[in-house]
Every structure is written in C-alpha cells, then in structure tokens.
C-alpha positions as CSV (number, residue, x, y, z in Angstrom):
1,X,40.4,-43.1,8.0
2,X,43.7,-41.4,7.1
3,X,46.7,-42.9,8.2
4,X,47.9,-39.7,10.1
5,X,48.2,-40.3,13.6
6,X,46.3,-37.4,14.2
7,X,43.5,-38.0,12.1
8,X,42.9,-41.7,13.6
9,X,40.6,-42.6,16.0
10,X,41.5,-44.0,19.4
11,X,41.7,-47.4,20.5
12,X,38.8,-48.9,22.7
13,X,38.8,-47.8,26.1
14,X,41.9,-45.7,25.9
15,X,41.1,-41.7,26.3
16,X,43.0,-39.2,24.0
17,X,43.4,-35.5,24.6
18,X,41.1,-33.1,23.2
19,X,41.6,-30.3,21.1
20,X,41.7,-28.0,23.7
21,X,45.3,-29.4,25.4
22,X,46.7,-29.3,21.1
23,X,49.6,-26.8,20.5
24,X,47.7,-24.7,18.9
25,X,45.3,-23.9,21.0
26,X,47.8,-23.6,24.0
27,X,49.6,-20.8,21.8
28,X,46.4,-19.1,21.3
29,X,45.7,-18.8,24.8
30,X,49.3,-17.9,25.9
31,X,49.8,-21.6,27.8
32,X,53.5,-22.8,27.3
33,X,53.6,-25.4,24.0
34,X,55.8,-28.5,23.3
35,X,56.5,-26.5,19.8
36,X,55.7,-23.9,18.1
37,X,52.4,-24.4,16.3
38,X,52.1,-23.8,12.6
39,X,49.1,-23.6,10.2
40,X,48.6,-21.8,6.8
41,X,46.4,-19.4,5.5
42,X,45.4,-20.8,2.1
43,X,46.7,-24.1,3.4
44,X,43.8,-26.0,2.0
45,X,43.9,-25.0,-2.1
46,X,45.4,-24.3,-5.3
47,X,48.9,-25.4,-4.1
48,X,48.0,-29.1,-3.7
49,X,47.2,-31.4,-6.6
50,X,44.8,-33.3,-4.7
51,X,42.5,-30.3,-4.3
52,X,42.5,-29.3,-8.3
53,X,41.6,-33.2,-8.9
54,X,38.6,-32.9,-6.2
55,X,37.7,-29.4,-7.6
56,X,37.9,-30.4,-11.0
57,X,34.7,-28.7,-12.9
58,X,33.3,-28.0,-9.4
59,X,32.4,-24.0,-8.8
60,X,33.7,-22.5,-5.9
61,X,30.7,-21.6,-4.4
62,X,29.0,-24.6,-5.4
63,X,32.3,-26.3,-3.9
64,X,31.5,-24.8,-0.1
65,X,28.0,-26.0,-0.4
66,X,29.2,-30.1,-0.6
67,X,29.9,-30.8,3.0
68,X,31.9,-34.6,1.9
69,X,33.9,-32.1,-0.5
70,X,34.6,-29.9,2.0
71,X,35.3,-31.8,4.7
72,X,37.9,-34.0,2.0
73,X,40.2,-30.7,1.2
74,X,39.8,-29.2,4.8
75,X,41.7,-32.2,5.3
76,X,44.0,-32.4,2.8
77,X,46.6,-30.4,3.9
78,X,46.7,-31.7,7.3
79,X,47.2,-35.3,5.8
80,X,50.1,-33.8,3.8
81,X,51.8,-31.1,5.9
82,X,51.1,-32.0,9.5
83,X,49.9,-28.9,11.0
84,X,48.9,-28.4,14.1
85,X,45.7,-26.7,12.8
86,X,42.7,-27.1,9.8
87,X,40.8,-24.0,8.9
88,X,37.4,-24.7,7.4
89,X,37.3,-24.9,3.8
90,X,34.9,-21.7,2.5
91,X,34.9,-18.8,1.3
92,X,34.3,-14.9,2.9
93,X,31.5,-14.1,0.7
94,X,29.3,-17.7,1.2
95,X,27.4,-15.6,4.1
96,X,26.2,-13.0,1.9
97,X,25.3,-15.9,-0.7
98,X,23.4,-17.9,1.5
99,X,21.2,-14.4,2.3
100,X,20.8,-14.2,-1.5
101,X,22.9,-11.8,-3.1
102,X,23.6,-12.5,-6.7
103,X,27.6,-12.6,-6.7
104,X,29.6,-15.1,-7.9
105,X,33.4,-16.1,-7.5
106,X,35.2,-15.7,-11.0
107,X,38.2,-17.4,-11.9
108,X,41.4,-15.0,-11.6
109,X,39.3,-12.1,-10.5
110,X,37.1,-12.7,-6.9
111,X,34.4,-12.0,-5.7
112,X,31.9,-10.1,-8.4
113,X,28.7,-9.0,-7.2
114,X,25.8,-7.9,-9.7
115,X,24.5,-5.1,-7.9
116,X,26.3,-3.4,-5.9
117,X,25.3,-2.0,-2.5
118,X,25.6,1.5,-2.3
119,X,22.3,3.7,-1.1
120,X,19.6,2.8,2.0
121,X,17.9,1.3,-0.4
122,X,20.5,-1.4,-1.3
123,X,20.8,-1.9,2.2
124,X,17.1,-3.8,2.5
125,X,19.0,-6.8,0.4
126,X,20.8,-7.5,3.2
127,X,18.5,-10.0,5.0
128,X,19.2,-11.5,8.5
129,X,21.8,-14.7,8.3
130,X,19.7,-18.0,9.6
131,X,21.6,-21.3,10.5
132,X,19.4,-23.1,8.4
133,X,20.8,-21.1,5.0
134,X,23.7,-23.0,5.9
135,X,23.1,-25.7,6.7
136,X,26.1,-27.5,4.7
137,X,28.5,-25.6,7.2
138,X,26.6,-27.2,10.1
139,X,27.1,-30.4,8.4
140,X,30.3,-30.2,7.4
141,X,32.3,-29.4,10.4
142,X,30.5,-32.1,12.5
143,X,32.3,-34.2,9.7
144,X,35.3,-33.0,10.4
145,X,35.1,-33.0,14.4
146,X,34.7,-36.7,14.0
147,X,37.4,-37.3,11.3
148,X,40.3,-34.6,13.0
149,X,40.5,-35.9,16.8
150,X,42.6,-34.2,18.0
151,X,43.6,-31.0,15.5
152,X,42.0,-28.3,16.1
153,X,39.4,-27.1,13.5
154,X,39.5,-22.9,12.7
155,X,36.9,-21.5,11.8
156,X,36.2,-17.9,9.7
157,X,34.8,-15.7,8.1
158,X,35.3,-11.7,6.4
159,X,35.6,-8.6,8.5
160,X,32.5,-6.3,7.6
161,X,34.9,-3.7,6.0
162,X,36.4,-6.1,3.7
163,X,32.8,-7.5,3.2
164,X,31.6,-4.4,2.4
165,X,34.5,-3.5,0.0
166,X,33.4,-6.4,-2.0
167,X,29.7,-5.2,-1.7
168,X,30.3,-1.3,-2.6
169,X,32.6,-2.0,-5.2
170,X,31.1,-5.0,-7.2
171,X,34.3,-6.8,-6.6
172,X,38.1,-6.0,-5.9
173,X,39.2,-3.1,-6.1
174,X,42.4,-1.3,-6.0
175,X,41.6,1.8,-4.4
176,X,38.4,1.2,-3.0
177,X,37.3,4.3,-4.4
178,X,33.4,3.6,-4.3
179,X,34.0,2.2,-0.7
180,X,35.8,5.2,0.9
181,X,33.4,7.7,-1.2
182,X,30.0,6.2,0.6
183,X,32.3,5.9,3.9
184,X,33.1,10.0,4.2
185,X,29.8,11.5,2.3
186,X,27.3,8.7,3.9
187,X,29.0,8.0,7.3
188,X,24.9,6.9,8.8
189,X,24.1,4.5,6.1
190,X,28.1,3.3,6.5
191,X,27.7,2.6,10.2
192,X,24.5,0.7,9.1
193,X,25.7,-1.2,6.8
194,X,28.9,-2.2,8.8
195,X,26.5,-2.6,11.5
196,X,24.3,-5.3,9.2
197,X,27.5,-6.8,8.0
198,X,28.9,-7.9,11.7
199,X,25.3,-9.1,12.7
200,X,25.9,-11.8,9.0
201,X,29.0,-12.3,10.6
202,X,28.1,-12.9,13.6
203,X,25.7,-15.7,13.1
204,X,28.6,-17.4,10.5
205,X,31.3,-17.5,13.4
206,X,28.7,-18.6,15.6
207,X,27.3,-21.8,13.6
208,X,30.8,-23.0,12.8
209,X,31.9,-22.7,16.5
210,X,28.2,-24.5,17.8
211,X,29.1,-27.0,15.0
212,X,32.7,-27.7,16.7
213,X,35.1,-25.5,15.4
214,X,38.2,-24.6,18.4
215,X,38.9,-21.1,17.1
216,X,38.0,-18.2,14.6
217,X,39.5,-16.1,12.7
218,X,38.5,-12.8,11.3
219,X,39.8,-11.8,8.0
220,X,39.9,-8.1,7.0
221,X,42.2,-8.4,3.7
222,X,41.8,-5.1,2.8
223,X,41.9,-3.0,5.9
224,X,45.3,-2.2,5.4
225,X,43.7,0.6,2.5
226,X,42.8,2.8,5.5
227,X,44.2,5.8,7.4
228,X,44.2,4.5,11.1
229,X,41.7,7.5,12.0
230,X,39.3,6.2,9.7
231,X,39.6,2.6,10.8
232,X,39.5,3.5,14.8
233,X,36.1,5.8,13.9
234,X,34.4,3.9,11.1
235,X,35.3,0.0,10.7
236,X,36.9,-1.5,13.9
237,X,33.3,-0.8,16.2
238,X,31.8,-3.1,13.8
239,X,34.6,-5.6,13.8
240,X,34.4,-5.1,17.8
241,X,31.4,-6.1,17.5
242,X,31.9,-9.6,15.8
243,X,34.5,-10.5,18.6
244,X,32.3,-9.7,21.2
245,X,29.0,-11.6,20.1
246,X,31.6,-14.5,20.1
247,X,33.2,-14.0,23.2
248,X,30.9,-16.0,25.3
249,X,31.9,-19.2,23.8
250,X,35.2,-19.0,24.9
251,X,37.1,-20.1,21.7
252,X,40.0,-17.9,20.6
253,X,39.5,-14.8,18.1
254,X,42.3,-14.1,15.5
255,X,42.4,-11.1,13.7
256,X,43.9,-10.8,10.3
257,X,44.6,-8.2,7.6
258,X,47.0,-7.5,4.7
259,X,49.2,-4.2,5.2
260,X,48.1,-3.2,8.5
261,X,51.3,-2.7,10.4
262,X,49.9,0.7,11.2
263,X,46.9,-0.7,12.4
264,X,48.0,-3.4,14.7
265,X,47.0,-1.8,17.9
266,X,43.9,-0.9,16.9
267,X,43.1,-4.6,15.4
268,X,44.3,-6.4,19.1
269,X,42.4,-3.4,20.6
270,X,39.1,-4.9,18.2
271,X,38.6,-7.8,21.3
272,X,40.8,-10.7,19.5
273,X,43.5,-12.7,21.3
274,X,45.4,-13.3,18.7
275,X,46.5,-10.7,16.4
276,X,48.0,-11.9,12.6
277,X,51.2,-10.4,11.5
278,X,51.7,-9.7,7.8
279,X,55.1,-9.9,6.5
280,X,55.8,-6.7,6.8
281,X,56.4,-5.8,10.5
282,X,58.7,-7.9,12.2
283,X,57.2,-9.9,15.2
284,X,59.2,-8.3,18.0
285,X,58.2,-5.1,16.7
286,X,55.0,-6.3,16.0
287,X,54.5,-7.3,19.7
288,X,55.1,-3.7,20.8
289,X,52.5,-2.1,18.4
290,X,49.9,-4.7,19.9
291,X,50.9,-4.4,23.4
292,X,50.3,-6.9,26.3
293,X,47.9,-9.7,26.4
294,X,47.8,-10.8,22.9
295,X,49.8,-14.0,21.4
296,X,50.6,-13.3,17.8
297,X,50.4,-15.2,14.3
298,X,52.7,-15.0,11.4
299,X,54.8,-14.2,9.5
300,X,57.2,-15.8,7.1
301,X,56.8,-13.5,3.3
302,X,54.6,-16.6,0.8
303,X,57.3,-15.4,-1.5
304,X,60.1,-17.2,0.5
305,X,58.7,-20.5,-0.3
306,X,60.4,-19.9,-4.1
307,X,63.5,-19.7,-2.7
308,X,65.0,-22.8,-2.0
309,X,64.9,-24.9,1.1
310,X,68.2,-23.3,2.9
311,X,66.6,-19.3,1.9
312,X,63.1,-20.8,3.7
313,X,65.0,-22.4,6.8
314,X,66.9,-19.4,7.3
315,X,63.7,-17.0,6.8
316,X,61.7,-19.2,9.3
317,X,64.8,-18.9,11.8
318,X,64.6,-15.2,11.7
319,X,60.6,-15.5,12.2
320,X,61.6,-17.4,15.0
321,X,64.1,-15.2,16.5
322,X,62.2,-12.2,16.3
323,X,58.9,-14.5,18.2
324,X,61.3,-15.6,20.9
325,X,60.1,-13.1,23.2
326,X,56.4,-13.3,22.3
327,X,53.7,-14.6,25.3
328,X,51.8,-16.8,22.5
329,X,53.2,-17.3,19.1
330,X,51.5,-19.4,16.1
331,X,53.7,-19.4,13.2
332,X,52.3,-18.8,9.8
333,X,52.5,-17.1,6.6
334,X,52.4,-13.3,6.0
335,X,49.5,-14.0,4.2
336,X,47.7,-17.1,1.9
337,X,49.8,-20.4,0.1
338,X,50.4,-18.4,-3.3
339,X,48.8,-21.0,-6.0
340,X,52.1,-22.1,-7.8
341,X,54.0,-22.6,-4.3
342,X,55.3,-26.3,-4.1
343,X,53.9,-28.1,-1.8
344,X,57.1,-30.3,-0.7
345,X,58.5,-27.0,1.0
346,X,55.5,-26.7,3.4
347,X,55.8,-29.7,4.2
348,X,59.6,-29.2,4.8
349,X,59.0,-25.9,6.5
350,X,56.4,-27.4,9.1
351,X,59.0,-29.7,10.1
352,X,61.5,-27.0,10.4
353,X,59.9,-25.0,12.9
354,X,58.6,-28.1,14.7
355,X,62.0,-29.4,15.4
356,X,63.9,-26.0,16.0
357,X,61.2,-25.5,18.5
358,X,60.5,-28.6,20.4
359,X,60.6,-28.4,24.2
C-alpha cells in the first residue's frame, strides 16, 4: 500500500466514507464541497518520471492491456499530486482495438489506422464491443477500487465524432477534410456510423462503471472543428445517445472538447452533468452559454504551468474568481498535462486551490 492517506486501507472495525461523500463527486452533483476538487486531464503520463520508467519499451496499446501496469500509473499521480480524483489509464481508440481494427498508436503522431473507414462497406468492420474483449479493463479497475478507497476512480472514453475522425481520416488530421466530406455527401451512412460508434462506446463506459469506476467522462477532442449547425444535426444525437445508455447507473457524465466555446450549450444539452471548459471561455461566461443545472470543469491554460509558481497561483485565482458563482465547479486544466510540464507545479497548484478554497 501507498503511504497516502487516501490510498490506505482502513483500520479494523472502523468504517470510512465512500467515494460517493469525496469532493469530487459532491462537485459533480452540485452538493456543497469542503474544497474545490481538482484532477488533471493527462494527469497520469508523460509529465511524471515514474510513468516513463514503468513504460519504458512498453507500447501504448500493449500498455492499456496490463491491468498491474495500469492500475500502477492510474495511481501514480494521485500518490504524487493529491487529487481528489484518478481517471483510468487508457486510451480513446482501445475500443475499436479490442473489436479488431488494425491501428496502432505511433510515437509523436496518434492514432494511425490502416484502413480507413469511409464507404457501407467499411462500416461491416465495425463489430459489436463485448465485455469479454476487454477483459483487462474489467480487471484493472477492480484493482484499483481496492487500492484507491476513498478517491474517486473516472472513467472514459472518445466521443463517436472524434472516434470517427480518427477512423475516416486514418489518423489526425488538421482539417478533417475526409471526415466532413463523407459527413455532407453521405449524411445516411454518417448517422450509421456515428450510430455504431456510440453503441462501442456505450458498452466501454458501461464495463468501466460495472467494474467500479464513480464517474465518466466523454472526450470529443476535435469537436471544436465544427459549425454548431452541423454538430446540433449530425454528431451530438449520437453523443446523446452515449449519455443516455449510461444514465441509469447514476454516475456523473462529463463532457469534454478542445475549442468548443461555441458549442457549450449544445454539449450540456448532449445529457452530461458536467460540462468541461477549455481555456478559452472564461467560467462565468462559460456558465451562461451552458445554462442551469450543469456544474462545470476547467480551466486553467496547460501553458501556465511554464510560468513560474506566482504566474500559476495568480492564473488559478482568476479560475477561481470567475467559478465563484458556479452551482458545481471541478477545477482542471483547459486541456491535457503538456509532456515537458514539471511535475512539482501540479503538485504546488493542487495545493493552491485546495487551501484558497477550503470551507
């Protein structure tokens, strides 16, 4: 066992709070909070040393597949920063892996798949998602149920647009060119693959939260590339759908893109109660956009972090400020832990916002 407080098992006979009372989860729901919660995308990565010397000549894909490995740098930041929060170790494209697509994740570019997706044909190699293909997620989070206590354990996956970027493409892309083409001249076969996309997803969100994870989060990184006309008519019924296959189980939904300040209604709108805030859009002014009913996340610029530790405690005040009105506020990046970030200052920052915040 760690020696984190948090990460330590109770003593005999004496009952410790679940993750369900934790900061976090209050904040997601909207419940007044001791402090202000914070977690990090990309927390768990490139920005710690101990990951690169657990990682070391280990594939990324063949990384997510090792539940003790993930279940080791899942934790790794939550040992080292204290957050109020882990977020499963994976990757958006392990889903369409596991079904059998022949893609890989290449150093310093992303996602690459071999064939892209891109008439009805194509769309047959999109098999249905079984628990049993991943098995090691299963395994992996009941790992880290038992290790984490009392943090909350989030959970995610890819939005089908951003999943299906990767697919029509054949990896990133700056324009999404290939994407946008099949969306306007094949809007049937679009729906249907966007449609196929958020039944993968589904079944993802759902193992991880039947395994033990407390939330989920949904990323759509490259929404933000579309007119909000063609995300209201053509992406966010499918992302709609994801949230509501989930809502039964009662965990909160975060939704999350990159550039999509225009599209913040919409997103909350999608069926999430939490809606991520880039860096962007200020959160007061991100609150209005939403509307009522939503707690937000976010949304300090990753860039800060370079600055020095007065520039970071003075951005985080501002983030602060501009939350103080907010009905539910996780604090967080704008978007992922940039690699060459040091890890000291999120460390430092955590504590910042824990102690300007505490109740």
């Amino acid at each position: 066992m760690t020696t984190d407080d948090r990460l330590q098992g109770s003593p005999a006979g004496q009952q410790q709070p679940k993750p369900y009372d934790s900061a976090f989860l209050k904040a997601c729901r909207r419940e007044p909070v001791p402090h202000t919660p914070v977690w990090f995308m990309r927390q768990a990565g490139r920005s710690l040393p101990e990951y690169l010397k657990v990682r070391e000549g280990i594939g990324m894909l063949d990384s997510c597949m090792r539940p003790e490995l993930v279940k080791e740098i899942t934790l790794q930041p939550v040992r080292r920063h204290k957050v109020d929060a882990a977020i499963y170790f994976s990757d958006i494209v392990v889903p369409l892996k596991a079904i059998g697509l022949d893609l890989d994740i290449k150093p310093g570019v992303g996602p690459v798949v071999a064939e892209p997706i891109r008439s009805r044909a194509d769309l047959a190699r999109l098999r249905d998602l079984t628990p049993e293909d991943i098995w090691y997620v299963t395994e992996a989070i009941g790992l880290l149920t038992e290790e984490l206590g009392t943090t909350p354990l989030i959970g995610f996956a890819g939005a089908p647009f951003t999943l299906a970027s990767y697919l029509v493409e054949g990896g990133p892309s700056r324009n999404h060119e290939h994407t946008k083409a099949l969306m306007h001249s094949d809007p049937e076969l679009w729906a249907d693959l966007l449609d196929r996309l958020a039944e993968i997803t589904s079944v993802f969100l759902k193992v991880q939260i039947e395994a033990g994870a407390s939330a989920v989060q949904l990323f759509d990184s490259w929404a933000g590339a579309l007119a909000p006309a063609d995300y209201r008519a053509s992406v966010m019924p499918a992302s709609a759908k994801v949230f509501d296959t989930v809502a039964g189980y009662g965990v909160p939904r975060i939704h999350f893109g990159v550039g999509t300040g225009e599209l913040l209604g919409a997103m909350g709108e999608a069926g999430a109660d939490v809606v991520g805030v880039d860096w962007r859009v200020p959160l007061d002014e991100a609150a209005r956009r939403v509307g009522p009913g939503k707690a937000l996340q976010g949304n300090l610029d990753p860039a800060v972090l370079f600055a020095g530790e007065r520039a970071v405690a003075s951005a985080a005040d501002e983030v602060l400020r501009a939350a103080a009105g907010l009905e539910g506020h996780v604090f967080n990046l704008g978007h992922g832990v940039l690699p060459t970030t040091d890890p000291d200052a999120l460390t430092r920052l955590v504590a910042h916002v824990h102690e300007r915040t505490a109740r």
